[in-house]
N, C-alpha and C positions, 0 to 999 in steps of 0.2 A: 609044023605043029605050032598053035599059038601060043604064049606063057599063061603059065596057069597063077590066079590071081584068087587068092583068099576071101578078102574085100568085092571082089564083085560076085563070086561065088555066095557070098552073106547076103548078099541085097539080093542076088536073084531068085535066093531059096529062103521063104520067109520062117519056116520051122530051124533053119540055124540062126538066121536075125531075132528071132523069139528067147532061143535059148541062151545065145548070147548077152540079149539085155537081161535073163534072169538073174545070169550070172553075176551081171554086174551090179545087177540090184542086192542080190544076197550080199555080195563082199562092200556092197556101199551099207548095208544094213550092220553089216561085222563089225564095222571100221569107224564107222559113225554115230554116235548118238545127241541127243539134248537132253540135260542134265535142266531140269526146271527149280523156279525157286525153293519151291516146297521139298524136293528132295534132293538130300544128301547123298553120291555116289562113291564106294568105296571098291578099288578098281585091284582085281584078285588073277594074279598069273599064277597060272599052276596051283590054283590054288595058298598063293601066298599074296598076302598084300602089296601094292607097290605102289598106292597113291590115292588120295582121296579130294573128290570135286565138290565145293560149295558144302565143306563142313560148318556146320552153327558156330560162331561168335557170337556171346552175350552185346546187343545196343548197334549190330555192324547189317546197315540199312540197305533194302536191296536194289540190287541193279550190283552191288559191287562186291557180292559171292562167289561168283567164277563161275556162276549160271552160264549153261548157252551149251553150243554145241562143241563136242570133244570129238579126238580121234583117239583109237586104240589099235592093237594089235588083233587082229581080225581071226579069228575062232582059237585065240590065246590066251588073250585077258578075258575077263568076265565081271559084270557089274554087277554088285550088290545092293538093292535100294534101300536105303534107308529116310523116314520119314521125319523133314526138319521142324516139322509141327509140335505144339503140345495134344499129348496123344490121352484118350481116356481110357482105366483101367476100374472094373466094374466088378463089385460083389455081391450078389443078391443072395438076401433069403439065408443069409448064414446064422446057423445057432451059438449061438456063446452063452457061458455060463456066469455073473455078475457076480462079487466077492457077498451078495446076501442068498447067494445059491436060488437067480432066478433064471430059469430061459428067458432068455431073448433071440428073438427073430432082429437081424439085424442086415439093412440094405446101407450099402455106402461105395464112395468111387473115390480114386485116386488118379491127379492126371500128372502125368511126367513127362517130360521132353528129354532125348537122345542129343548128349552131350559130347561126346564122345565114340560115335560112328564104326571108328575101328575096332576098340572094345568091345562095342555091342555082337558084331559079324564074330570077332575070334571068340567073346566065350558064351551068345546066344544062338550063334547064326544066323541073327538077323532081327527084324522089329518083329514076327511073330512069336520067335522063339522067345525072347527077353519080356514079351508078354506074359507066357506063360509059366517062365521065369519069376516074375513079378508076383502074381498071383497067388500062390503058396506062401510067400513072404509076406503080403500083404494081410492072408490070413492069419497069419500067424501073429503079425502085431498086433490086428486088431485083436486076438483075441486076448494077449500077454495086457492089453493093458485095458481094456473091458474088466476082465479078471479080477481086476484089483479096484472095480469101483462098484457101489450100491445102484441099481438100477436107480434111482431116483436123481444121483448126481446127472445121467443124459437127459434128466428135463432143466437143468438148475444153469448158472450160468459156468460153472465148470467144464459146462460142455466143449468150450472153445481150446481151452487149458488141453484136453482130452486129446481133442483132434491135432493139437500140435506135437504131441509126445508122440502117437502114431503116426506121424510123418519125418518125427525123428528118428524113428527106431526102422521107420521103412526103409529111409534115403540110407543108414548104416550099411545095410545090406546091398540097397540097388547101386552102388557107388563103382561097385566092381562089375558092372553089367553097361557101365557107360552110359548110367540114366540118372538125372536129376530130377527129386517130386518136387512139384510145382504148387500142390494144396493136396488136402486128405478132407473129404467130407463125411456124414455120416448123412443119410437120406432121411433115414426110417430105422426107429428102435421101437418093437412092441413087443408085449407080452402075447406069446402061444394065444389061441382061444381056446376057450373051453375052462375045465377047469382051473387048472391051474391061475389061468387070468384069472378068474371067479374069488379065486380065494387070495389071490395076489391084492385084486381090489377090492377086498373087504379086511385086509388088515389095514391097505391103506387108509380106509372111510375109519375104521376103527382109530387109529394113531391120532388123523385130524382130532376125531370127536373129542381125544384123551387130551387133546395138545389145549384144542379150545375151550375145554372144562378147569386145564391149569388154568390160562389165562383170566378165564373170568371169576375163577374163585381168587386169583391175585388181583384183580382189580375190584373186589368188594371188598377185598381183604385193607386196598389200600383207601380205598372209599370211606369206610369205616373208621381208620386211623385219622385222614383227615377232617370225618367228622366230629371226631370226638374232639382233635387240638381245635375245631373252630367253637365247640361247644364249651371250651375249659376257656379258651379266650372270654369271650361272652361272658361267662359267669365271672371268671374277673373283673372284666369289664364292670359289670355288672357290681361286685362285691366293693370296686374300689369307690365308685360314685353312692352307693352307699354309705359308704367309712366318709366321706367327705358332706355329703348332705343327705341324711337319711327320710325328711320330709320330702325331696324333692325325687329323691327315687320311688319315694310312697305311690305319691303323683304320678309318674309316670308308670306304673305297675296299672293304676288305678285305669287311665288313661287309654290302656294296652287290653284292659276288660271291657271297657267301655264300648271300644272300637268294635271288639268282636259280638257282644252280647247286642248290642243296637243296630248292629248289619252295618255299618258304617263301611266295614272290611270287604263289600261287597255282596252280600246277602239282604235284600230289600225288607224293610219292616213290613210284614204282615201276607209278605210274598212267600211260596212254597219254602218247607223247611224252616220258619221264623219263627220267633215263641210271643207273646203277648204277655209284659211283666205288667202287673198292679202293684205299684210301690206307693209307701207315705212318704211325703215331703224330708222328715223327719229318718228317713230310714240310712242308717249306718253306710252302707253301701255305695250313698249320692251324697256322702259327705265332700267328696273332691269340687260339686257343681258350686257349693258356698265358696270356695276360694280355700288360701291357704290361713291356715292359723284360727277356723271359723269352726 
């Protein structure tokens, strides 16, 4: 009888050669993986951690991650993916209430990056869960500190001020979630439509009008004041030249009628608006034209 041989029994029966390479595809598939740059691999036996591949360092350039291909323990361990990206975290369409009691419809996003990979798995279970994790929190600041402002500061340049508090009081929270916020934006803040807007922007229109009616009644007010110190000038002016030569302020009074009543001032003799005088030589009024002392 000939010896019986495993190996040529495989090769000559192609449905055991078949199932053979599955095998060893499956247990190369167990045993094996590539950990890419973008993700973080956090490696769970039994459901307990026992090491973690190409965790994020702040400034630490790639190629020299610990990227590439790993071995584990083949249907023992189990990989957790976690994403080494900054990740974006999105709020649409939320209502909040402004400390002058306005709705607001409000759109804004927050992006964060997973700092901390093992943390994340032990108290989210992973990047979805610590997502949704996020999101309650993230309402939640938005809304504590919306709260405490006037709709009108989210047009003003406060806004920036705004958006930093809400990334303070986000990251307080997400710290224990293995996530660092990276920026807090605010997209979109409007007023509801309908009424409410309606009446929102008509006390607005009303306040300008109130606002613009101070200022211009303060600026006649001040118009007014310095009209008058230039008018008390002037008559001093006026009073002292006077007290000093009172023939030659005559003259120049005289001078100053002259100008206007003969169009001189601009008004053409005998052109629209002009008067036509019949005076005597003799007459009181063209005493100035004899000279002084005549």
């Amino acid at each position: 009888m000939n010896g019986f041989s495993w190996t040529g029994l495989t090769w000559r029966n192609p449905v055991v050669a078949g199932i053979a390479a599955l095998i060893l595809v499956i247990l190369a598939a167990a045993t094996f993986a590539i950990v890419p740059e973008t993700q973080q691999a956090v490696i769970l036996r039994f459901e307990q951690p026992v090491g973690i591949i190409n965790e994020w360092h702040g400034g630490q350039p790639f190629g020299t991650t610990g990227a590439g291909l790993i071995a584990r323990w083949p249907f023992i361990d189990k990989i957790v993916w976690v994403d080494k990206r900054i990740l974006d975290l999105d709020l649409e369409d939320t209502r909040v209430l402004s400390s002058d009691q306005r709705p607001i419809n409000v759109d804004a996003f927050a992006r964060f990056r997973i700092v901390d990979p093992l943390r994340t798995v032990l108290t989210a279970g992973g990047e979805l869960g610590v997502e949704n994790a996020l999101r309650p929190i993230f309402n939640s600041a938005l809304r504590n500190e919306l709260g405490k402002r006037e709709f009108a500061e989210l047009l003003s340049p406060e806004r920036g001020q705004l958006m930093e508090n809400i990334q303070t009081g986000l990251q307080r929270d997400a710290k224990k979630y293995g996530v660092e916020i990276v920026d807090v934006r605010i997209k979109r803040a409007d007023l509801p439509a309908g009424l409410p807007l309606d009446s929102a922007l008509s006390r607005m229109k009303t306040q300008r009008q109130q606002q613009a009616a101070t200022i211009r009644a303060e600026g006649q007010r001040n118009a007014q004041i310095v009209r008058a110190d230039a008018d008390a000038g002037a008559a001093k002016i006026y009073a002292d030249a006077f007290g000093k030569d009172a023939e030659f302020y005559d003259f120049y009074r005289a001078m100053q009628s002259y100008r206007h009543t003969f169009g001189a001032d601009g008004t053409p003799s005998g052109g629209p608006g002009s008067t036509n005088f019949v005076l005597s030589p003799n007459n009181a009024y063209l005493k100035q034209f004899y000279g002084r002392g005549k």
